[in-house]
C-alpha positions as CSV (number, residue, x, y, z in Angstrom):
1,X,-10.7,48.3,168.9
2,X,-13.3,51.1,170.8
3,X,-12.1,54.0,171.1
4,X,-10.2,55.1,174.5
5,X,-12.3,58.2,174.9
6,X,-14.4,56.5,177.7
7,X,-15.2,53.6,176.3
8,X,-12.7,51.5,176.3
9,X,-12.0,49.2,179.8
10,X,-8.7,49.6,180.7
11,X,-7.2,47.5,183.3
12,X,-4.4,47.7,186.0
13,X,-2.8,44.5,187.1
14,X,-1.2,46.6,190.3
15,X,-2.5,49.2,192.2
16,X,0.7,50.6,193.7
17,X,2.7,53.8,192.7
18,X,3.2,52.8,189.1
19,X,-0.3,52.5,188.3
20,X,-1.4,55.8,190.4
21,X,0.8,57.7,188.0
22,X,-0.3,56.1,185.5
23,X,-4.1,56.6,186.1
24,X,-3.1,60.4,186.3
25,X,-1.8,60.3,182.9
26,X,-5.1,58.5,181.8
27,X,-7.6,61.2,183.3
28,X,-6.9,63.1,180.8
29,X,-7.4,60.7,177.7
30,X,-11.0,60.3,179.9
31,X,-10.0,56.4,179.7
32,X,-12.0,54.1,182.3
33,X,-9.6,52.7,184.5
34,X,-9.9,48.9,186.6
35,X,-7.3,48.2,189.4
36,X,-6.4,44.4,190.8
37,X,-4.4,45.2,193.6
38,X,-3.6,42.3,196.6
39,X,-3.7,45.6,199.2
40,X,-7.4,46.8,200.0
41,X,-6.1,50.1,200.8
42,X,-3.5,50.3,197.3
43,X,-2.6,53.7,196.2
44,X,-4.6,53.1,192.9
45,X,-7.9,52.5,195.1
46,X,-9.9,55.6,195.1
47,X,-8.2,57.0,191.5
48,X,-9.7,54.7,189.0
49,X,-13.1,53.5,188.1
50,X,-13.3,50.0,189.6
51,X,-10.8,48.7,191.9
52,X,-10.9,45.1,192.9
53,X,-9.0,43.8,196.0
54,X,-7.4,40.4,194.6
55,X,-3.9,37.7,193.8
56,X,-2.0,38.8,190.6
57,X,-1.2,35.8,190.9
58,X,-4.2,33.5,190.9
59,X,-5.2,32.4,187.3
60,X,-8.8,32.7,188.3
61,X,-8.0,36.3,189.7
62,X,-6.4,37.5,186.9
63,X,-8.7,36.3,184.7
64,X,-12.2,37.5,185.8
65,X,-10.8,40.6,186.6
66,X,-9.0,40.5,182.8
67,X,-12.5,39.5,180.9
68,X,-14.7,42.4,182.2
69,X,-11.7,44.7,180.5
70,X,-10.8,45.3,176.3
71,X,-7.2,45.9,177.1
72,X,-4.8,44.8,180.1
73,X,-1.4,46.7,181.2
74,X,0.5,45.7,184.5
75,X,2.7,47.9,186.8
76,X,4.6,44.9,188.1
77,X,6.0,41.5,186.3
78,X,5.0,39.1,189.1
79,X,1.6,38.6,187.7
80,X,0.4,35.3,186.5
81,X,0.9,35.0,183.0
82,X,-1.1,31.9,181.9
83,X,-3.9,33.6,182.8
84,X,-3.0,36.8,180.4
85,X,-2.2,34.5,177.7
86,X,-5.9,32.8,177.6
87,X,-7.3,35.9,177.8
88,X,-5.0,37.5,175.0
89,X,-6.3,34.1,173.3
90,X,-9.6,34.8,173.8
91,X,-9.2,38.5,172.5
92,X,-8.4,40.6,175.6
93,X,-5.8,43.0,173.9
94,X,-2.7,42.7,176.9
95,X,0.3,44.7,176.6
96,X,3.5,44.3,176.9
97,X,2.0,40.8,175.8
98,X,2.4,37.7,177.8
99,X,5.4,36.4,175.8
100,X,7.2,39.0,176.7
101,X,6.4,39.4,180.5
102,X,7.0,35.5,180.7
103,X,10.4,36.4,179.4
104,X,11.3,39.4,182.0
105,X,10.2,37.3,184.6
106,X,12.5,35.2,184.5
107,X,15.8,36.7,184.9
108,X,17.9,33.2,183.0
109,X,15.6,33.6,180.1
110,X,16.3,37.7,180.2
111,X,19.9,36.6,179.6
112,X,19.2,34.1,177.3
113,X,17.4,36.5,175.2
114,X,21.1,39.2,175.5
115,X,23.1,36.4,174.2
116,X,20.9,35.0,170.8
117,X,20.1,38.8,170.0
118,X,23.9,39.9,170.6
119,X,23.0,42.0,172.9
120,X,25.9,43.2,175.3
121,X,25.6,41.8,178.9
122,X,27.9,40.6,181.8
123,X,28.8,36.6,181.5
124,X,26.6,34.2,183.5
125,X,25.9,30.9,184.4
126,X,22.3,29.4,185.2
127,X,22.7,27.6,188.7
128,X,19.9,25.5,189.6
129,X,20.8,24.7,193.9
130,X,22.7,26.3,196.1
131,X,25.1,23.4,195.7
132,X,25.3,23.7,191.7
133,X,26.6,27.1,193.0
134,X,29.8,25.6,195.0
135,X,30.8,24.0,192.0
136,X,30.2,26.9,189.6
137,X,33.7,27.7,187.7
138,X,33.0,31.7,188.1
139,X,35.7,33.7,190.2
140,X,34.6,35.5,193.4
141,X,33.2,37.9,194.0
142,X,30.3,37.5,191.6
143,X,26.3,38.1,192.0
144,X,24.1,35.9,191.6
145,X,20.0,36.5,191.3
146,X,17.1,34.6,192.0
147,X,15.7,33.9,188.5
148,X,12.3,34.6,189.5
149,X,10.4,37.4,192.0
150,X,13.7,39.1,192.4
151,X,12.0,43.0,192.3
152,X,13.4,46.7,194.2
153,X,16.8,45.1,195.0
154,X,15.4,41.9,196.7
155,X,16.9,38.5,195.7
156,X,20.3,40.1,194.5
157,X,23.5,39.0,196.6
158,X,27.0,39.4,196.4
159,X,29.4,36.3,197.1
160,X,32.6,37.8,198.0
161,X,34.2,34.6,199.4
162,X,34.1,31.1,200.1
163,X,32.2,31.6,203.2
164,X,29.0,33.7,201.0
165,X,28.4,30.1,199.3
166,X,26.9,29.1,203.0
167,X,23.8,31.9,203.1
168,X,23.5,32.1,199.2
169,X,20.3,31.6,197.3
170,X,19.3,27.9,197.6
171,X,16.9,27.8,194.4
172,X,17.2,28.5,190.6
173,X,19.6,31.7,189.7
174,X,21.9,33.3,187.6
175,X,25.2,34.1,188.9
176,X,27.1,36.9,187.2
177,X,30.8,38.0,187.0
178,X,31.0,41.2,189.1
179,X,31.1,44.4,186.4
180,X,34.0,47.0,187.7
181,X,31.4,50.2,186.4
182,X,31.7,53.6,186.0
183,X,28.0,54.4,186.0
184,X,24.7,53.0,186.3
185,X,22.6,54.3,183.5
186,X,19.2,53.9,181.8
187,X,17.2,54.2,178.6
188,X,13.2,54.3,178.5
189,X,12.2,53.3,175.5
190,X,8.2,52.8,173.8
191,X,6.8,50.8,170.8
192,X,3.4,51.2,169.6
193,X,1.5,48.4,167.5
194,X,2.5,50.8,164.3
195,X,5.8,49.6,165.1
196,X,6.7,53.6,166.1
197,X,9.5,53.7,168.4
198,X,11.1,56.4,170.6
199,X,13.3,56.6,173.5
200,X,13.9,59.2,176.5
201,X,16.9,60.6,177.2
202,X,19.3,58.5,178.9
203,X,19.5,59.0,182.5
204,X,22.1,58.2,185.1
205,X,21.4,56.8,188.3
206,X,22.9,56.1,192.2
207,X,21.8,53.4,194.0
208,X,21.2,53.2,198.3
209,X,23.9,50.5,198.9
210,X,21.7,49.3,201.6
211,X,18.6,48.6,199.8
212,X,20.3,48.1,196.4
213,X,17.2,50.9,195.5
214,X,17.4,54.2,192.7
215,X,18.0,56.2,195.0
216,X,19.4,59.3,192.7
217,X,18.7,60.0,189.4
218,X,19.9,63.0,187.0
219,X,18.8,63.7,183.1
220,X,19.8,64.0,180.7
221,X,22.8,62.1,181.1
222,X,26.7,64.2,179.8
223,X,28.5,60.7,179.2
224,X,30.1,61.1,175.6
225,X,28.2,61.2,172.8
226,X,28.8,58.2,171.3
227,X,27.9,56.5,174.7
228,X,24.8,57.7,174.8
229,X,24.1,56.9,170.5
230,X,24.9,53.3,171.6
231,X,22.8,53.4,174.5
232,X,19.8,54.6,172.8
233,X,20.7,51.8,169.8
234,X,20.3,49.2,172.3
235,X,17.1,50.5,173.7
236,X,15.6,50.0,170.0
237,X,17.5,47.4,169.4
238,X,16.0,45.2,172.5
239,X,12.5,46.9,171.5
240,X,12.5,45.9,168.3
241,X,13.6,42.1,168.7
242,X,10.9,42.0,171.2
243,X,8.2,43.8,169.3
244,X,7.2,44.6,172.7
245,X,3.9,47.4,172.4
246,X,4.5,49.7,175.7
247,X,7.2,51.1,177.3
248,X,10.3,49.4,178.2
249,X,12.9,49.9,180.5
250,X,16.5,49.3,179.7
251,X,19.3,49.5,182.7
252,X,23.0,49.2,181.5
253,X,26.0,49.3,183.1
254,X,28.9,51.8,181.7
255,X,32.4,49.8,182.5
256,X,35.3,51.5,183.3
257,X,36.5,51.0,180.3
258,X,34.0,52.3,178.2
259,X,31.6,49.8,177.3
260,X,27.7,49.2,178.0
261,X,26.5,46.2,179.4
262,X,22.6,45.7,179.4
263,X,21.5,44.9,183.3
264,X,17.9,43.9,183.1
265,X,14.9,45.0,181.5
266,X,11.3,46.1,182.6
267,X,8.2,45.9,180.5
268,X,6.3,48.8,182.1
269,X,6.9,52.5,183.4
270,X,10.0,52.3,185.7
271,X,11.3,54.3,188.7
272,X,14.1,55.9,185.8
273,X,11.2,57.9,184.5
274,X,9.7,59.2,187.1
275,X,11.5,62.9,185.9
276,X,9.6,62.6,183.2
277,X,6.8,63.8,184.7
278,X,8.1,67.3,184.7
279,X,11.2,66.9,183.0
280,X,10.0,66.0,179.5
281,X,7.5,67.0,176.8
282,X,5.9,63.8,177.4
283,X,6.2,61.4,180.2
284,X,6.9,58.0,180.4
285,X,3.4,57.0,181.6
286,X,1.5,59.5,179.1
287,X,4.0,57.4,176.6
288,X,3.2,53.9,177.7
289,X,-0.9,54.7,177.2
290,X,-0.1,56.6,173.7
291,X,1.8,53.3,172.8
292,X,-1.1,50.8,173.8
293,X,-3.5,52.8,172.5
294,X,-1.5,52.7,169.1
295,X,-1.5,56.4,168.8
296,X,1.5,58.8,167.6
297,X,4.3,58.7,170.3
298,X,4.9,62.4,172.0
299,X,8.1,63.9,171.8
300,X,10.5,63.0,175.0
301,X,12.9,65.9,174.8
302,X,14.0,67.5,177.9
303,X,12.7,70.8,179.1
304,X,15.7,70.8,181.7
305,X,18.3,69.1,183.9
306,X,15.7,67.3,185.9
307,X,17.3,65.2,189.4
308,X,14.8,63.1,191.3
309,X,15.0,61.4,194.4
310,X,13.6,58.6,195.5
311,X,11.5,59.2,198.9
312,X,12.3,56.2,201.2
313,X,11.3,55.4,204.2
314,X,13.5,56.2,207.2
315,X,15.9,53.3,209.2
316,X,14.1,52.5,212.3
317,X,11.0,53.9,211.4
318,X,7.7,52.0,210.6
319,X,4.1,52.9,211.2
320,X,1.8,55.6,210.0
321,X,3.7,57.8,207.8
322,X,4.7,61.6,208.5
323,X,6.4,63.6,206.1
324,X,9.0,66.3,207.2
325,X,10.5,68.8,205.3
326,X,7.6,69.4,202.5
327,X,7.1,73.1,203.3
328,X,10.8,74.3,203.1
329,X,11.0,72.1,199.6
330,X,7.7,73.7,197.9
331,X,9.2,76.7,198.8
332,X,11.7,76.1,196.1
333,X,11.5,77.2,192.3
334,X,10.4,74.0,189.9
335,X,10.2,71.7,193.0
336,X,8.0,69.3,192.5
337,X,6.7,66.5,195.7
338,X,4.9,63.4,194.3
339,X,3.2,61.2,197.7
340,X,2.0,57.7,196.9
341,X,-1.0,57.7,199.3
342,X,0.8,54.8,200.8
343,X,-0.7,55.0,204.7
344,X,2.5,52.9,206.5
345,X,6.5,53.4,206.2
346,X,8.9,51.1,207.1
347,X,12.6,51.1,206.5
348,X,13.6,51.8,202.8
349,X,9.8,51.8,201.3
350,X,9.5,53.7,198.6
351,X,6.5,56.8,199.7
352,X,7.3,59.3,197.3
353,X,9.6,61.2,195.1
354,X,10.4,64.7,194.5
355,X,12.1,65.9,190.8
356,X,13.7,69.3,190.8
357,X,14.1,70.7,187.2
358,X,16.4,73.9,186.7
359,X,18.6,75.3,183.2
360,X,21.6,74.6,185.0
361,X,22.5,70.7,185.7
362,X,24.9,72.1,188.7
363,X,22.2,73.9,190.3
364,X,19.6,70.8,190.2
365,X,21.8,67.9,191.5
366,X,23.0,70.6,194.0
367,X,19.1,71.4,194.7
368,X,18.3,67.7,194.8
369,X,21.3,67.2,197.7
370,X,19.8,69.6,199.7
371,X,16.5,68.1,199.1
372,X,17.5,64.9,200.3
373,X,18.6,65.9,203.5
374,X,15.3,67.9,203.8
375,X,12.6,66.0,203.5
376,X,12.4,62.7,205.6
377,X,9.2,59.8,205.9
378,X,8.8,59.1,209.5
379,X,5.9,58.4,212.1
């Protein structure tokens, strides 16, 4: 393998936030970064070294734009995985590798995967119509998920009754029993090709009910010690049966009464670490390139309570994007705003977040309230 200090080509399948923090993160290895991004004007466009405007999910696409680079990552799952797995074939190093991003894109196979590895997980069914639905033996309410291109809380829906069955899902899914939680937590987690593995802190997380999006997130998590041991056993555990190289995102839920169920995985940098950034020794992205790179993992250990917030855009709102409330936020202590050069809003799109770090885990999450109601993405 060349060596990533300039001379290895590095490419992006997704140009969006993901891959513009990412690129950050890669500056400073002096890697040479290639975008494929579907959006001309992606927030990855005038970052890296070559940006091609293009489907991620065209085989031809995807592979042009994969054989003019020595090693392919992704920012997104919903990228067209034959076309990785002739290039890994041909010698393209791809990571996480296809196998594996075949498997996370479809969320039947995900659960598949929970039950032979005895991994903990909520009990499903695979439903293959809307009217293989009707007839499911599964009592209500229950949620059932596209199998494919569910992604940011589209293609989840909750059947409460009878009645649901009429506007749910007509194609392939997996309908789950509804989990009673306590919290929504998660585990980042990276492999290299040594076989090296290391995890973040856990984090816990609240979600807008509207837009089923993170829309809160505090680290490190207080849930009992040997919560967050078997937490971080399940990350490596998951990792390990995979052998994925990359980071890896774990959600689980914490029931009410005390167990962890794993949610659904994500072979890439995830919104769960975006605290890293400034909340860690190392971040998740510097991670993910350290672990397709196959160097030594960095250490993950908090500097301090970090809270981020997810910047959304504003209900009723959609058109060129204005930002209001920055100044009175930068005028905080360890405050930190992170834009996503994304030109249009529109209800609920992510635009930014902002991570507030302090000694005292009271003072950030109370910080990160104020925060919220401060900033706002309008026109």
């Amino acid at each position: 393998m060349k060596s990533f200090y300039g001379d290895l080509r590095v490419g992006i399948l997704g140009g969006g936030q993901l891959g513009r923090m990412l690129i950050q993160e890669a500056i400073s290895y002096n890697t040479n970064i290639r975008v494929l991004d579907p959006d001309p004007d992606a927030p990855s466009k005038n970052l890296c070294d070559k940006f091609v405007a293009g489907s991620l999910t065209d085989f031809d696409t995807v592979y042009n734009f994969g054989k003019q680079t020595d090693l392919l990552t992704i920012e997104i799952e919903k990228v067209n995985v034959d076309a990785l797995q002739q290039l890994e074939d041909e010698g393209v190093l791809v990571y996480p590798q296809p196998r594996i991003i075949r498997l996370i894109q479809d969320k039947g196979l995900q659960k598949e995967f929970f039950k032979q590895n005895d991994i903990p997980t909520s009990p499903f069914q695979l439903i293959a119509s809307k009217e293989a639905l009707k007839s499911a033996a599964i009592p209500f309410p229950f949620i059932q998920k596209l199998r494919k291109d569910g992604y940011d809380g589209r293609g989840v829906y909750k059947v409460k009754s009878k009645a649901d069955l009429e506007t749910a899902f007509d194609a392939p899914s997996i309908v789950e029993e509804w989990v009673d939680f306590e919290k929504e937590i998660a585990v980042i987690v990276a492999r290299n090709e040594k076989g090296d593995i290391k995890t973040f802190p856990c984090v816990e997380m609240e979600f807008n009910a509207e837009a089923n999006l993170v829309e809160f997130l505090i680290s490190p998590s207080t849930l009992p010690v040997e919560v967050l041991k078997q937490a971080d056993q399940l990350a490596i555990q998951i990792a390990e049966a995979l052998k994925i190289i990359g980071v890896l995102a774990v959600e689980m839920f914490l029931t009410k009464d005390g167990h962890l169920l794993v949610n659904e995985l994500a072979p890439r940098p995830h919104n769960s670490g975006h605290h890293s950034i400034e909340g860690n020794l190392t971040s998740q992205f510097e991670q993910h390139l350290r672990a397709i790179f196959n160097l030594p993992l960095g250490d993950t250990t908090a500097i301090g309570h970090a809270v981020m917030i997810n910047l959304l855009g504003e209900k009723g709102y959609e058109g060129l994007a204005e930002y209001e409330g920055i100044e009175e936020l930068l005028k905080q202590p360890r405050t930190y705003v992170h834009l996503y050069g994304k030109k249009f809003t529109k209800p609920f799109r992510k635009m930014g977040h902002v991570t507030i770090v302090d000694d005292n885990r009271e003072e950030a999450i109370a910080k990160a309230r104020w925060a919220q109601k401060t900033i706002r993405v309008k026109v």
